[in-house]
C-alpha positions as CSV (number, residue, x, y, z in Angstrom):
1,X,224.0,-11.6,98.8
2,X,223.0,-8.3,100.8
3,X,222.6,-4.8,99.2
4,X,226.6,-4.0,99.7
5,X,228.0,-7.3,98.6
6,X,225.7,-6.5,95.2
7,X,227.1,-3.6,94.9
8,X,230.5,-3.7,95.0
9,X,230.1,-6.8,92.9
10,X,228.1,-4.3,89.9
11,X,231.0,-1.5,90.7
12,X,233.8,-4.5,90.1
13,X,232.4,-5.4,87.2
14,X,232.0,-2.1,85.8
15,X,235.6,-1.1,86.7
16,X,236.6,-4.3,85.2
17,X,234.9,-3.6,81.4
18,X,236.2,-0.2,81.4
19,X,239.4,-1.9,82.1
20,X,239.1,-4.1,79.2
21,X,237.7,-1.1,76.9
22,X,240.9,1.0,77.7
23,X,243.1,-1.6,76.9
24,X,241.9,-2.0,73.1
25,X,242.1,1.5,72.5
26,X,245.9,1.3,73.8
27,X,246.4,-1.2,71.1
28,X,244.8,0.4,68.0
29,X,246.2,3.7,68.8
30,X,250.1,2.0,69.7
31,X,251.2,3.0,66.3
32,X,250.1,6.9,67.3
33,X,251.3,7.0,70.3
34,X,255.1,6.1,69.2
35,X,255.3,9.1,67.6
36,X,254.8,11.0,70.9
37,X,257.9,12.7,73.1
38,X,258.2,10.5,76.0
39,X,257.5,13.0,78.7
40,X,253.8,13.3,76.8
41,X,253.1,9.9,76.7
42,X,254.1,9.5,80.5
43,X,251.7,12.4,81.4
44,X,248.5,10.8,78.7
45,X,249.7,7.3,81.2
46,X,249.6,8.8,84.8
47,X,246.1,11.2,83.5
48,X,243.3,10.5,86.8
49,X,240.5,8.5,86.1
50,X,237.1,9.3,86.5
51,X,236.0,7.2,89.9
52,X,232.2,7.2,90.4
53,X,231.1,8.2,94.2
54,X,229.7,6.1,96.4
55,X,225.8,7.1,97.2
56,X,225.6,7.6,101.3
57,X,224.2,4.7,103.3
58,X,221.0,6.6,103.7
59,X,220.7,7.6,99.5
60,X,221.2,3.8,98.8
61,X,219.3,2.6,95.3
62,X,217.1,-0.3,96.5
63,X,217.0,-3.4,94.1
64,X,214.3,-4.9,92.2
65,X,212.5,-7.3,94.6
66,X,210.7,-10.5,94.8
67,X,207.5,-10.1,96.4
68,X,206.5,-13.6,96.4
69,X,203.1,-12.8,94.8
70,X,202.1,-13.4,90.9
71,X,202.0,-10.6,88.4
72,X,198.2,-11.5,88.2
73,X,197.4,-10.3,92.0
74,X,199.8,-7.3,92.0
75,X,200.8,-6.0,88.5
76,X,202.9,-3.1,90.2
77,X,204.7,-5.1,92.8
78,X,203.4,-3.5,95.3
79,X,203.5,-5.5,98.6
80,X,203.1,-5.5,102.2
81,X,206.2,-4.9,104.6
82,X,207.0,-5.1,108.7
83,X,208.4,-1.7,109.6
84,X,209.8,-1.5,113.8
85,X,209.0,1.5,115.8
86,X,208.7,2.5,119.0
87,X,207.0,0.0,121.5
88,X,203.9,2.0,122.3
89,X,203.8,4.5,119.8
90,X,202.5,2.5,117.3
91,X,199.2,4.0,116.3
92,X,201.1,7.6,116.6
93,X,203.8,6.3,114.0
94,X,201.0,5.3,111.5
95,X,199.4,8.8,112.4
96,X,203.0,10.2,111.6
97,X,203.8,7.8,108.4
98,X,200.0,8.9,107.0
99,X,200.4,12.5,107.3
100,X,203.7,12.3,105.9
101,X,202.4,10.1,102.5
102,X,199.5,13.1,102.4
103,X,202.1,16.0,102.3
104,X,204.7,14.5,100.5
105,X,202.5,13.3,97.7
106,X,203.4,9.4,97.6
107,X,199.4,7.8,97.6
108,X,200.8,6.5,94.6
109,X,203.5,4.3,96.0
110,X,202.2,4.1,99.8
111,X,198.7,2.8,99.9
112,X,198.0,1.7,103.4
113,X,199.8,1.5,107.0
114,X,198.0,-0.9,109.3
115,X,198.7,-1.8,113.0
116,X,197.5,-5.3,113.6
117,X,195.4,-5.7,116.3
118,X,192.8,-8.5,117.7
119,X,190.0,-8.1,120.3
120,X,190.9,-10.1,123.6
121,X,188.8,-11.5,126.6
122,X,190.1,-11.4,130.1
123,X,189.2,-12.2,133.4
124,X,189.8,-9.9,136.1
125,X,189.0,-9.4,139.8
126,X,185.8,-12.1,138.3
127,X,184.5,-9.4,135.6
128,X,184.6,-10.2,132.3
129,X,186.5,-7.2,129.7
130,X,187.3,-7.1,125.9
131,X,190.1,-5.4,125.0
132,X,192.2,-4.7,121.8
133,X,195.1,-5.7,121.7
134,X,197.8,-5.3,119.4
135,X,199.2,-8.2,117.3
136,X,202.7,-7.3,117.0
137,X,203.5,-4.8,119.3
138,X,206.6,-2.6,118.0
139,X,205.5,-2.8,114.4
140,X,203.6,-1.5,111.8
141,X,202.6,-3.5,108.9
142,X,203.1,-0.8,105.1
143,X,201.7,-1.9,102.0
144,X,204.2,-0.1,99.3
145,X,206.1,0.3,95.8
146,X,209.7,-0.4,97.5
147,X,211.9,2.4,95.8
148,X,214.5,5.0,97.0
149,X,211.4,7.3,97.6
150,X,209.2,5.3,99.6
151,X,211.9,3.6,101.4
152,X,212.8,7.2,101.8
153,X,209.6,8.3,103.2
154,X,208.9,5.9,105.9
155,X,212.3,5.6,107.5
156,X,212.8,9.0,108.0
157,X,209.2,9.2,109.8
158,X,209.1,10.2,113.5
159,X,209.1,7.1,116.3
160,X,210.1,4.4,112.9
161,X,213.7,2.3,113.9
162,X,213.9,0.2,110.5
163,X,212.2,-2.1,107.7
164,X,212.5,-5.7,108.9
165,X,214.6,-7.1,106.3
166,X,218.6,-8.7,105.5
167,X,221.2,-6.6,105.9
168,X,219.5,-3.2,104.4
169,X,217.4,-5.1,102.0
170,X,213.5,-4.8,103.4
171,X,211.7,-8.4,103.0
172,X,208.3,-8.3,102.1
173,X,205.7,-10.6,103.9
174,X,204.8,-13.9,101.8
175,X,201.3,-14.1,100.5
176,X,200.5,-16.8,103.5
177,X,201.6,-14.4,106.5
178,X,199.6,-11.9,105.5
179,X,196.5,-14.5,105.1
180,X,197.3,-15.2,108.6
181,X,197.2,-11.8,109.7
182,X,193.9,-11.0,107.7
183,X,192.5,-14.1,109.6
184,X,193.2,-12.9,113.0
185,X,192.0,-9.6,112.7
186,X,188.9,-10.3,111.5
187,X,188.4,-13.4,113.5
188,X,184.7,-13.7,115.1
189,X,185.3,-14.9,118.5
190,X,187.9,-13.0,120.6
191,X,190.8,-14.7,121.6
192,X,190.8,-15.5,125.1
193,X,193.6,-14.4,127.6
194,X,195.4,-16.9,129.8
195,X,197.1,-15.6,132.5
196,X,197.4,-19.2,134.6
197,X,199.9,-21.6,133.8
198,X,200.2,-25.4,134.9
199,X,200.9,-26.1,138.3
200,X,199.5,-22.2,139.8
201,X,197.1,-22.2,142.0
202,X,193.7,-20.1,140.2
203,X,190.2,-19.8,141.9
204,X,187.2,-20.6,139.9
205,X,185.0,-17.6,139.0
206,X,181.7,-19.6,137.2
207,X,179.7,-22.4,137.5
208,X,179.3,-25.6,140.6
209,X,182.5,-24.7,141.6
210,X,182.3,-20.8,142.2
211,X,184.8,-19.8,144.5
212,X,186.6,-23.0,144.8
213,X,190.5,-22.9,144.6
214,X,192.3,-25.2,142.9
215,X,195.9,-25.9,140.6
216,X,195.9,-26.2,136.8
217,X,196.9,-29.4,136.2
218,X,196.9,-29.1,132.4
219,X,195.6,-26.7,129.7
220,X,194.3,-27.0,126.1
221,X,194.5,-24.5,124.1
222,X,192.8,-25.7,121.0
223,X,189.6,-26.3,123.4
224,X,189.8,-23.5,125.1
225,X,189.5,-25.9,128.6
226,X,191.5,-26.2,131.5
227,X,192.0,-29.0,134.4
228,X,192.1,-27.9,137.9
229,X,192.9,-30.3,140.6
230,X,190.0,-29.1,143.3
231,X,189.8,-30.0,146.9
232,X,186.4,-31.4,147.3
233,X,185.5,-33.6,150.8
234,X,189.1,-34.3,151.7
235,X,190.0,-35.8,147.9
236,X,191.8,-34.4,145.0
237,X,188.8,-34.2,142.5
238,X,190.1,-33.1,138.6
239,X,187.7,-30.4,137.5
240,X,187.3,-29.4,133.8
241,X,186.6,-25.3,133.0
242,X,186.7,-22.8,130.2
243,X,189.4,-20.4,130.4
244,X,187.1,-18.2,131.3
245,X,185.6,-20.0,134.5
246,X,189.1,-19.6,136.0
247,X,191.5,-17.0,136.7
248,X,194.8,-16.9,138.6
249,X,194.2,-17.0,142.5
């Protein structure tokens, strides 16, 4: 059930009790009421009834939510969430988001905005390059105490689209995808960048073979190798290369 559905569902139930409440006190005050001239007792019938208003879509009351995590690694509830922003832009939206936490005077329900990135190897024009590249580009990963305010406070920051999340409900990561995130930022070896796929033609760039072209006949990417079918005296020779021996011809 999304945020609207629950809702209506506490405001029917609410309408419904006061219903039931209004009813008794018809009863117990009958005898009363019969004493009453008939245009009163029409007027005490039609009398308005208070009907609460409706909060705005963006002044919404967020729900309690489950995290995922145990009370014994986050007490407070706080809990790490995918906000979407602006392709590009993401290291100006945390700029944006932090400044906005600072002057606003929420450290105390915002504690960190990351944007996930992981160091990259490619092979280019036969150089070697590391490069940082960003993990999920288009979003920004806040670790929060979900509430009106907070919720509040990062979707009305500059260049930030939405939470990631049912209906208006924002879901917060499991314990396990944010391991995995943790893991790939601070892996050791970069990750290496293929830019060949099976059946292209790529040049070798390292090794007996410098210089040689060839077409990837397969690719393993738990090995980090690659097959090349190499031309070598007349015969189709399969030729077995790091990633990084090879790049696309």
């Amino acid at each position: 059930m999304d945020l609207l559905d629950q809702e209506s569902q506490w405001k029917e139930d609410s309408d419904s009790s006061s219903a039931d409440q209004e009813n008794q006190a018809d009863q117990e005050d009958q005898a009363d009421q019969a004493d009453q001239p008939e245009n009163e007792l029409e007027e005490t019938s039609e009398s308005p009834e208070l009907v609460e208003e409706e909060p705005a879509a963006e002044d919404f009351e967020l729900p309690t939510l489950d995290t995922g995590l145990s009370e014994t690694e986050h007490e407070d509830g706080r809990a790490w969430y995918v906000v979407h922003c602006y392709s590009g832009y993401e290291n100006k939206v945390r700029h944006n988001l932090e400044q906005r936490i600072e002057s606003m005077g929420m450290k105390d329900k915002i504690f960190d905005v990351v944007v996930p990135t992981e160091e990259e190897i490619e092979v280019k024009e036969g150089k070697r390059r590391t490069v940082e590249r960003r993990v999920f580009p288009g979003y920004i990963l806040v670790n929060l105490l979900l509430s009106e305010e907070s919720w509040y406070v990062v979707r009305n920051t500059p260049g930030v689209t939405g939470f990631v999340g049912m209906g208006n409900t924002p879901t917060p990561l499991r314990p396990e995808e944010v391991a995995q995130i943790i893991k790939r930022m601070e892996a050791e070896a970069p990750r290496i960048k293929v830019t060949f796929k099976s059946g292209e033609r790529v040049r070798i760039v390292d090794g007996p073979f410098n210089d040689f072209r060839g077409t990837v006949s397969e690719i393993d990417m738990e090995r980090a190798k690659v097959r090349v079918m190499v031309n070598f005296f007349g015969r189709e020779t399969p030729v077995e290369l790091d990633f990084l021996q090879v790049e696309k011809a």
